[in-house]
C-alpha positions, 0 to 999 in steps of 0.5 A: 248201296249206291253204285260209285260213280266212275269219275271218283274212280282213282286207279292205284297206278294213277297215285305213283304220280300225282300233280300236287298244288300245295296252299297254305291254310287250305283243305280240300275234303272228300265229297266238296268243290273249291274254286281255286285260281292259278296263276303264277307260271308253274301253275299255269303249267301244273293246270294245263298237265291236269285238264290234259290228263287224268284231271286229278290234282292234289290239294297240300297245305304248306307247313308253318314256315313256307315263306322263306322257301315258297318259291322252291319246294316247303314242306307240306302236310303229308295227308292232303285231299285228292280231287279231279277237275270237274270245270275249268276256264283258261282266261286270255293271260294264261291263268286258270280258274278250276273247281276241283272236286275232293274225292278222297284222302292221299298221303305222301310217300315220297315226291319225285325229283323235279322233271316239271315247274310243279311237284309231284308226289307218290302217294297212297290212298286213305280209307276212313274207319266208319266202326263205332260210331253211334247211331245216337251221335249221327241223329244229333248231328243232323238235327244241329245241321237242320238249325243250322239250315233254318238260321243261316243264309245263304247256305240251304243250297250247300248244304243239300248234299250233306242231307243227300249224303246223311246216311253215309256217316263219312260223307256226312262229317266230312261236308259239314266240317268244310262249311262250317269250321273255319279254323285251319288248324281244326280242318287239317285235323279233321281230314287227317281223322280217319275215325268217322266216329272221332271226327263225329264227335269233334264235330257235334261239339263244334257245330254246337257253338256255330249253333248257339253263335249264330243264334244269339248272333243278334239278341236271341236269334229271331231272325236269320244271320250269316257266319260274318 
């Protein structure tokens, strides 16, 4: 079994506090980088706590609704994606740019009474139950991921870590599902699926369909699309 390496490491007391940046329509999963630009004052705020502490950061997506509440503090989705910020860039204005790598599930149990412009949020860690999945079910996964390899450009190099990563059923549904499902409502459903073998299932039917689009995308698909 490989060794876990230290910077995926999250230590209980680190979760009774955490920094939250909530999104809409946005999922952060385990094992994925985001790119993610900050710029409204709060977050100028919430980055510089971050890349001066522990650099862990949580992803929430805002519930339907938010707009008439964004500036104040909307309901968010309980389960998010906890990462750490593994690069940062503090343009001259004062925004950020950051790439957060997703390390694990987290779910709300209660968020703090403001003592900064940005939420913060208690949360407990979610571990994904990797019983019953079917060994038949992880090779026809990897066998569309292959195709999916071949046909679509652009995308070889991203998905090299779900190769890396195939013998680690969690690891493998949880990659795939970030390249490839587009629908936010799927996503979040996807991260709040801690069955590795419901989320395998969802997936093997949905990769399917990316398949055969891009595969009869332009007449038959002799030669390789993109996703549009």
């Amino acid at each position: 079994m490989p060794q876990e390496n230290p910077l995926d490491v999250v230590r209980p007391a680190q979760l009774e506090r955490l920094p939250m940046f909530p999104l809409p329509r946005t999922v952060l999963f385990p094992g994925v980088t985001l790119p993610l630009h900050l710029f409204e004052p709060r977050y100028r705020e919430l980055a510089e706590h971050c890349v001066t502490g522990d650099r862990l950061l949580a992803l929430a997506a805002l519930k339907p609704g938010y707009e008439d509440a964004y500036l104040d503090r909307p309901p968010v989705f309980e389960v998010m994606g906890l990462g750490r910020i593994v690069a940062e860039q503090r343009l001259p204005d004062g925004r950020w740019n950051i790439a957060l790598r997703g390390l694990c599930r987290v779910e709300i149990l209660a968020e703090h009474p403001p003592t900064a412009s940005f939420r913060e949020v208690h949360a407990k860690r979610l571990e994904s139950d990797p019983r019953h999945v079917e060994p038949a079910a992880l090779d026809r996964l990897r066998g569309t991921l292959i195709q999916l390899a071949s046909r679509v450009q652009g995308v070889r190099q991203q998905l090299a870590p779900l190769f890396a990563a195939s013998s680690d059923p969690a690891a493998l549904t949880d990659i795939a599902a970030a390249l490839f499902v587009e629908s936010f409502a799927v996503r979040r459903e996807l991260l709040e699926q801690l069955s590795v073998a419901k989320r395998l299932a969802m997936l093997e039917e949905l990769l399917a369909q990316v398949l055969l689009d891009v595969a009869f995308k332009n007449g038959g698909g002799s030669e390789p699309v993109g996703l549009g």
